[in-house]
Backbone as a chain_set.jsonl record, in Angstrom:
{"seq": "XXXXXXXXXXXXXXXXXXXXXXXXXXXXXXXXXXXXXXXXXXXXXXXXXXXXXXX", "coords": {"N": [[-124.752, 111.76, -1.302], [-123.572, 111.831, -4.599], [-121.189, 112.547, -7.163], [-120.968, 112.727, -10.389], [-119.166, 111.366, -12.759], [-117.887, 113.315, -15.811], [-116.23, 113.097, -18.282], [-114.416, 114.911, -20.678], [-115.3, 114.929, -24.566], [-113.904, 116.284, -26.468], [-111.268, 117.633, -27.72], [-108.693, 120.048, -28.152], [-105.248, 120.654, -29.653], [-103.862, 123.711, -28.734], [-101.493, 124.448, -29.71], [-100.821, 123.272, -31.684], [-103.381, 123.045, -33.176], [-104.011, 119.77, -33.675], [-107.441, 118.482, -34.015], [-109.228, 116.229, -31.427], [-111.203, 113.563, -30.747], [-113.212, 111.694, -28.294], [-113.338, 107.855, -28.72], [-115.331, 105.618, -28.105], [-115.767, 103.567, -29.17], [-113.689, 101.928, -29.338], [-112.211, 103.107, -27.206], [-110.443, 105.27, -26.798], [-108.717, 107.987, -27.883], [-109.576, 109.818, -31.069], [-108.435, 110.932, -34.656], [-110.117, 114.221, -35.326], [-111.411, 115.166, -37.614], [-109.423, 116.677, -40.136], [-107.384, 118.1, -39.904], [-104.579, 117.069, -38.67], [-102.483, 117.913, -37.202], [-99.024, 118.615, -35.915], [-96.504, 116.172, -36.154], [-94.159, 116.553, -34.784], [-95.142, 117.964, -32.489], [-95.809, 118.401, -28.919], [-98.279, 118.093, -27.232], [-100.967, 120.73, -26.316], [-103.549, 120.578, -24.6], [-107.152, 121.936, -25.018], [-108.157, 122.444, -22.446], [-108.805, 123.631, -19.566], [-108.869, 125.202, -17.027], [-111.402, 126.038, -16.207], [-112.854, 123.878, -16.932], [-114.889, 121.555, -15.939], [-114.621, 118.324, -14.734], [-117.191, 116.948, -12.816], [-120.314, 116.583, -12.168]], "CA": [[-124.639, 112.591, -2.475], [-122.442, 111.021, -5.103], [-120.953, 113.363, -8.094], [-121.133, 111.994, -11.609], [-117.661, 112.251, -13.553], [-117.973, 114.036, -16.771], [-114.882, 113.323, -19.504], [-114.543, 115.53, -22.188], [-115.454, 114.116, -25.529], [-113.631, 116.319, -27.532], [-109.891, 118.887, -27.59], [-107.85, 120.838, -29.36], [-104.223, 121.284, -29.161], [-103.792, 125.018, -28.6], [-100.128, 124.871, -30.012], [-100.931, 122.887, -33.425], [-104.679, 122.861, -33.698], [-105.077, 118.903, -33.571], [-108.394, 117.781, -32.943], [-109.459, 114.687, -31.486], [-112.472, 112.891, -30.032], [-113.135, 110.449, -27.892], [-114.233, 107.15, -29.542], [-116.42, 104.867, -27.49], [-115.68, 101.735, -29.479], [-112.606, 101.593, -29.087], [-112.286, 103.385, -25.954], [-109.383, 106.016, -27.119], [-109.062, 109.73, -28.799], [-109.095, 109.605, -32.423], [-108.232, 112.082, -35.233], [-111.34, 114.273, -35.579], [-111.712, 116.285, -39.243], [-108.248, 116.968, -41.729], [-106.233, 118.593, -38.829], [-103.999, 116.24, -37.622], [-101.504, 118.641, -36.268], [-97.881, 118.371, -36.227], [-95.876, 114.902, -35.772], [-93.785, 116.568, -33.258], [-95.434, 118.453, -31.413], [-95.755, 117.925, -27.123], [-100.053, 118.543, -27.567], [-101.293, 121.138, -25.249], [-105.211, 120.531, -25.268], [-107.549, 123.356, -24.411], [-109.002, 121.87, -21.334], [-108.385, 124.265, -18.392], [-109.37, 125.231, -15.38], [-112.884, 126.366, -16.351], [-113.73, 122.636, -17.367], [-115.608, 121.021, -14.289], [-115.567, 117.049, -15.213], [-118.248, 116.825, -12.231], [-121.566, 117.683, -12.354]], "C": [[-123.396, 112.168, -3.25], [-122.164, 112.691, -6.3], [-120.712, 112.438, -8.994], [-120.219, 112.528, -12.456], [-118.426, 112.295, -15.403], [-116.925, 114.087, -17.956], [-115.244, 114.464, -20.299], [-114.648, 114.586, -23.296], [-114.449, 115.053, -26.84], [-112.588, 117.652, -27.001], [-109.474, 118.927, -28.531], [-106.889, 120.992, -28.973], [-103.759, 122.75, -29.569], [-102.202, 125.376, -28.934], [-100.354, 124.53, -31.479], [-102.063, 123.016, -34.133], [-105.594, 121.698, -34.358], [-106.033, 118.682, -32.933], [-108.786, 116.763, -32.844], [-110.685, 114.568, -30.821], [-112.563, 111.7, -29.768], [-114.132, 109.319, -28.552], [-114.884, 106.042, -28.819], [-116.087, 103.57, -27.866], [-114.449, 101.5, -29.247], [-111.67, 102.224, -27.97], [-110.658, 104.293, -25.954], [-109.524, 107.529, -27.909], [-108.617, 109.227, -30.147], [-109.072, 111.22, -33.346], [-109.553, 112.686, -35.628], [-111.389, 115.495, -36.538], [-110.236, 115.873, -39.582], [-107.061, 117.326, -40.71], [-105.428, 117.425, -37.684], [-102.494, 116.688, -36.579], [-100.185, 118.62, -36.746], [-97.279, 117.422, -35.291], [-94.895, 115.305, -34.242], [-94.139, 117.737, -31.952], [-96.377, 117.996, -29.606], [-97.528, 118.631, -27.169], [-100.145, 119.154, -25.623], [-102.984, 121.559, -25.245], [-105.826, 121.989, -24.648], [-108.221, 123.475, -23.434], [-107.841, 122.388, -20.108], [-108.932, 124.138, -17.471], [-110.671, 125.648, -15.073], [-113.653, 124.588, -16.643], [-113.886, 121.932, -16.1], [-115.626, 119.551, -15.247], [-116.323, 116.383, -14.311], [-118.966, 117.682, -12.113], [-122.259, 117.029, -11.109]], "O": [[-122.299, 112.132, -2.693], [-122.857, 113.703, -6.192], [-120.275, 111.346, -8.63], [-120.221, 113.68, -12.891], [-119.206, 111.515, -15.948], [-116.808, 115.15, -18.565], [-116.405, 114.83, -20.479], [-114.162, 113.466, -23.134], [-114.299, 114.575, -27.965], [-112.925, 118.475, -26.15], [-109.611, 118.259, -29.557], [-106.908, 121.495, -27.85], [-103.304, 122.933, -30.698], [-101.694, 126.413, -28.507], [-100.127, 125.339, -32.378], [-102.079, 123.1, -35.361], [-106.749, 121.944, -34.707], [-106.042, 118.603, -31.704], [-108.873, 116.058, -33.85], [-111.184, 115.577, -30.323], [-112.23, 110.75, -30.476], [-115.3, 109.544, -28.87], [-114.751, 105.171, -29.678], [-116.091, 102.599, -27.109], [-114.321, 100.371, -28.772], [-110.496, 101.871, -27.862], [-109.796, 103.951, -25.145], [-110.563, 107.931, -28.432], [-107.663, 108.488, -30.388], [-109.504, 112.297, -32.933], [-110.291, 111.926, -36.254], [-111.402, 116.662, -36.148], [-109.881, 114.73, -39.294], [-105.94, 116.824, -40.793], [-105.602, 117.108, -36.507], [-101.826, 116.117, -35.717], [-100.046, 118.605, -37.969], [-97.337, 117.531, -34.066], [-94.859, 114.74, -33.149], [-93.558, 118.12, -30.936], [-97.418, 117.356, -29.461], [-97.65, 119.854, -27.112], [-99.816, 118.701, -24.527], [-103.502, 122.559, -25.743], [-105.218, 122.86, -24.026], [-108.941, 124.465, -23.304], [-106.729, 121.968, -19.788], [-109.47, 123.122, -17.031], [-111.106, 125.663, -13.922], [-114.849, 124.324, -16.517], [-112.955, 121.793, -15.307], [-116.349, 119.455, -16.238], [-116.426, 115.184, -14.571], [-118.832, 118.9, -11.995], [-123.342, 117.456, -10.71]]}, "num_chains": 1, "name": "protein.A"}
């Protein structure tokens, strides 16, 4: 029985409200819509302890 990992494709930082998504081609998070947040802020995404990345 193997488990099959699960990334997230997509967060929010819950301090500034950047969001990003992961981009496939280039294998990195990119800026995703107008919200790019604030330059200095330490990003605290919204991926807790409810997010299972195995299914």
């Amino acid at each position: 029985m193997s488990a099959d990992l699960v990334p997230p494709r997509e967060r929010e930082c819950v301090q500034c409200g950047r969001r990003e998504a992961w981009d496939e081609d280039v294998a990195t998070w990119t800026v995703d819509g107008e919200t790019i947040g604030e330059v200095y802020c330490v990003h605290e995404w919204d991926i807790n302890g409810e997010y299972s990345p195995f299914r």
